[in-house]
ZAMARGU-4260 file (C-alpha; in steps of 0.2 Angstrom, whole numbers, plus 5000, padded with zeros to 4 digits):
<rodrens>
0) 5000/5000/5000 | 5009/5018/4996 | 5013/5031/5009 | 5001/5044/5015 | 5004/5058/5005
5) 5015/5075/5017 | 5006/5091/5017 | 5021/5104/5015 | 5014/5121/5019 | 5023/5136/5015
10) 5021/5149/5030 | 5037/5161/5032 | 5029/5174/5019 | 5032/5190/5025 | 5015/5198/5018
15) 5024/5214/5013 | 5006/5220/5003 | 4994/5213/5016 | 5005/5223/5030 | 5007/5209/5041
20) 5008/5191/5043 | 4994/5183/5034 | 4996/5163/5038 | 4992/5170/5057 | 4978/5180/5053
25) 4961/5175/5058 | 4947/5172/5043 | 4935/5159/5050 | 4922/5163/5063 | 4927/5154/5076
30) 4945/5161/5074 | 4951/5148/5062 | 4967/5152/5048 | 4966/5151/5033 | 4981/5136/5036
35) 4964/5125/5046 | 4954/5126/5031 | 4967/5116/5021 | 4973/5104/5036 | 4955/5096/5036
40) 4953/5095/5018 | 4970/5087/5018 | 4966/5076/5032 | 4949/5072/5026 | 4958/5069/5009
45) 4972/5058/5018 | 4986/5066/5019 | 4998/5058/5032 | 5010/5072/5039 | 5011/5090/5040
50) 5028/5101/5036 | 5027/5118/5041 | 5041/5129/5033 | 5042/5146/5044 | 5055/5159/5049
55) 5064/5161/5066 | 5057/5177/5072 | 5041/5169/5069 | 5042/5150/5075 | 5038/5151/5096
60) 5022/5159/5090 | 5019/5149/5076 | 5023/5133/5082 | 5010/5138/5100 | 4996/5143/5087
65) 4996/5125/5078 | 5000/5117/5094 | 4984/5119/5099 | 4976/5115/5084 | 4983/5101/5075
70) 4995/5092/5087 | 4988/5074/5091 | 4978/5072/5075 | 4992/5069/5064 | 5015/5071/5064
75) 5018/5090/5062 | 5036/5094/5059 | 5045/5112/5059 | 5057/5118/5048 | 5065/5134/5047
80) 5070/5145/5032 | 5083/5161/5033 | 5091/5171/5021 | 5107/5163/5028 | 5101/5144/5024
85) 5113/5143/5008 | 5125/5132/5000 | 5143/5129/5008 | 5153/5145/5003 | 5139/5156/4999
90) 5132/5172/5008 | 5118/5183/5005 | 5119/5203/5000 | 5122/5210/5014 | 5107/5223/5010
95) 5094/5209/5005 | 5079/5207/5014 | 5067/5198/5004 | 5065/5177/5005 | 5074/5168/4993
100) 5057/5163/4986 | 5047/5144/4986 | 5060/5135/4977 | 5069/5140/4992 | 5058/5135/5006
105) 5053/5119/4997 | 5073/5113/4998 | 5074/5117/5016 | 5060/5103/5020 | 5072/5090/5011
110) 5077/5080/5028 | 5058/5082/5036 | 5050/5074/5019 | 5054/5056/5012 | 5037/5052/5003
115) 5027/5062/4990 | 5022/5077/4996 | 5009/5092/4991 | 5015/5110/4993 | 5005/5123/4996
120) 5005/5142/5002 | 4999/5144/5021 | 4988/5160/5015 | 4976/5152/5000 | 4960/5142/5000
125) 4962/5128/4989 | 4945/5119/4991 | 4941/5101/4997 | 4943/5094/4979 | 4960/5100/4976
130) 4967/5089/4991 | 4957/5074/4985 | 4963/5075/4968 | 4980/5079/4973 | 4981/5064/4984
135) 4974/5052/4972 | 4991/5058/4962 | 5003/5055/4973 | 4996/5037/4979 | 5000/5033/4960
140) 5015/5021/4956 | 5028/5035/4950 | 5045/5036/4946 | 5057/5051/4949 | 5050/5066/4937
145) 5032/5062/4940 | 5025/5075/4947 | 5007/5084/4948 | 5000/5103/4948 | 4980/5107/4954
150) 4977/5121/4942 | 4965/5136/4943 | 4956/5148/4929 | 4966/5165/4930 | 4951/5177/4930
155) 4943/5166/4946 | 4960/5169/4954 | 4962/5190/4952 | 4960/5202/4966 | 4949/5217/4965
160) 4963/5227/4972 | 4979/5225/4966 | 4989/5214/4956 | 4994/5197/4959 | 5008/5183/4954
165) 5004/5168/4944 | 5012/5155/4936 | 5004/5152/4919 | 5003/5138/4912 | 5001/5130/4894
170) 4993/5109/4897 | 4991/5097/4882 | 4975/5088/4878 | 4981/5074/4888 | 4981/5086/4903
175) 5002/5087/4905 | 5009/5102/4908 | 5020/5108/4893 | 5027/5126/4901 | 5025/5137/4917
180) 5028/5155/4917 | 5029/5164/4931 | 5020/5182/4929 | 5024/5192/4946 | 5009/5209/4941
185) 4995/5203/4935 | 4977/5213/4935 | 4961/5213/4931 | 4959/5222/4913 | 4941/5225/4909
190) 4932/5206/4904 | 4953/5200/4904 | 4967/5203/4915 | 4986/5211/4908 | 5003/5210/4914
195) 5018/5219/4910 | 5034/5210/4900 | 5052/5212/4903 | 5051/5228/4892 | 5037/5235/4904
200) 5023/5234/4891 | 5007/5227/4894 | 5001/5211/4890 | 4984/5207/4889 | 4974/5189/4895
205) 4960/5182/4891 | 4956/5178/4908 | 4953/5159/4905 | 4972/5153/4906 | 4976/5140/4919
210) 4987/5146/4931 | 4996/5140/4946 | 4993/5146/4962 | 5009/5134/4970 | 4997/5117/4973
215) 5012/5107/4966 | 5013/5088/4970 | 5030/5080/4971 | 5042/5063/4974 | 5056/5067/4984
220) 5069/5066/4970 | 5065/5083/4966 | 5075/5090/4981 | 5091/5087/4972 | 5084/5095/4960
225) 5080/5109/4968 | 5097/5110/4976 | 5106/5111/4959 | 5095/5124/4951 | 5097/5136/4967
230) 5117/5136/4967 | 5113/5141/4947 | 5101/5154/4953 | 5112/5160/4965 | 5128/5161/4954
235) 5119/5172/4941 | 5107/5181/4950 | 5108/5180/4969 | 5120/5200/4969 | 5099/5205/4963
240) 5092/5210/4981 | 5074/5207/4975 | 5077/5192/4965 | 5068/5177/4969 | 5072/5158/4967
245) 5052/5154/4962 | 5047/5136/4961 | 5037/5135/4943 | 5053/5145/4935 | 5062/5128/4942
250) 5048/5115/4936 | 5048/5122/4919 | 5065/5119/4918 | 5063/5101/4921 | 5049/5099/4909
255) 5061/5109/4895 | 5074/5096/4899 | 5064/5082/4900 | 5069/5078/4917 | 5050/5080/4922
260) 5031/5075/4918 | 5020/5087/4926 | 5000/5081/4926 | 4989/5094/4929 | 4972/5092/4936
265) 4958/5105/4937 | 4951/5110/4953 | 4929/5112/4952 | 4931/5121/4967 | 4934/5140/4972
270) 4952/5147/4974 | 4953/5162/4986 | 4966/5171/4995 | 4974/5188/5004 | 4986/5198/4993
275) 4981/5215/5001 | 4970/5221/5017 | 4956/5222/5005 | 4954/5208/5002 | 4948/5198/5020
280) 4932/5205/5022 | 4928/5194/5004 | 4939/5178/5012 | 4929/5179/5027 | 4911/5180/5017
285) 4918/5165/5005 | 4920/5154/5022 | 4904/5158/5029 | 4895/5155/5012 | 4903/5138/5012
290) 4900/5136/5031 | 4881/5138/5025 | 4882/5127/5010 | 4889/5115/5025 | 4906/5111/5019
295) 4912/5115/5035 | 4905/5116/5052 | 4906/5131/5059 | 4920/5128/5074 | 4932/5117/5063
300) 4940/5109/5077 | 4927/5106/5090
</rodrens>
């Protein structure tokens, strides 16, 4: 029988448009995170272990916060991510401040996880079916390079107030993805969104793109992988204080390469999530709408 799939859930964001930490910010109304929401689908789904990749300044808080809510239903393990946490030999800018970016956090779980594994970010709502289908995956015979991506349709993924970051995708008929670009300003454009190229011109989308949104299933061979690609990333770009190491930049490269075989599956549920401040007051509505439809109880833990 395969493994339980791990749950590796991206949390050290630093929330710079939100204006604070948004993975510890209340949105259910009984207090629960947006993090809750994804732990029961993934539990009910059955997912076997949760990760949590945070940041030191952050961890005693974090670590009491899911302490009280997770600890004794399933493994939770820790691990850490720092702007220090680099290859023997390398140092960072001495000015940068920003995160590395996912590519980084998801190589810092490399001695926590040793079976297939879903990422996620701690500040989306993925929906119920997402988990299902992406643990269905994962329990699949694989071999190293077969991976897994839930997608979303761009224009149900845009935010009324400000621009967002998405990987964009182009999926065969045989639902594998063929490439991954990550666009960093997208916004809405009348029916459509835009984004603005290298040059600074604006692009425009139709709206109906599959996108990414960082629901990526892998096999633990993708660590070294990851571990490669950064030390590249590092040599010609980490001097760039805002650059960032993202993770569908790196599985696009595999797929070019052929060192990768990405099958994408579509969620049927809603995609929802913080960008700005703005935006809670429609998270919190979106829960209690599905609260009603009674997809969730209304105290998730009681």
């Amino acid at each position: 029988m395969a493994a339980a799939p791990t749950l590796l859930v991206l949390a050290a964001g630093i929330g710079s448009r939100y204006g604070g930490l948004k993975q510890m910010d209340p949105m259910g109304p009984s207090g629960e995170l947006l993090i809750d929401y994804s732990v029961y689908d993934a539990l009910r789904a059955g997912f076997g272990k949760l990760v949590f990749i945070i940041r030191p300044e952050i961890e005693a808080d974090f670590r009491q916060l899911i302490a009280r809510r997770f600890e004794g239903r399933v493994p939770i393990e820790y691990v850490s991510q720092q702007l220090t946490d680099l290859p023997a030999g390398m140092v960072p800018p001495p000015d940068r401040k920003k995160p590395w970016g996912t590519g980084h956090a998801i190589l810092r779980a490399a001695e926590a996880v040793q079976e297939p594994f879903c990422v996620i970010n701690g500040d989306d709502y993925y929906g119920p079916d997402a988990y299902r289908l992406m643990a269905d995956l994962l329990r699949q015979p694989g071999a190293p390079g077969d991976y897994g991506m839930v997608a979303y349709t761009l224009r149900n993924t845009l935010s009324e107030h400000g621009s967002v970051a998405r990987g964009v995708c182009r999926v065969s008929p045989a639902g594998e993805l063929q490439q991954v670009t990550e666009r960093t300003a997208i916004e809405k454009a009348g029916t459509g969104a835009r984004f603005r190229d290298e040059q600074g011109a604006w692009q425009a989308l139709t709206g109906e793109e599959l996108v990414s949104l960082n629901f990526w299933g892998f096999r633990p061979d993708v660590f070294a992988h990851l571990a490669r690609h950064f030390r590249l990333f590092l040599q010609q770009r980490g001097h760039d204080l805002k650059s960032e190491y993202f993770i569908p930049t790196v599985v696009d490269t595999l797929i070019q390469a052929g060192q990768a075989r990405v099958a994408v599956r579509c969620s049927a549920d809603r995609w929802f999530g913080v960008t700005y401040p703005q935006d809670k007051a429609a998270v919190q509505a979106a829960l209690r709408e599905l609260i009603a439809a009674g997809t969730y109880p209304v105290r998730l833990w009681a």
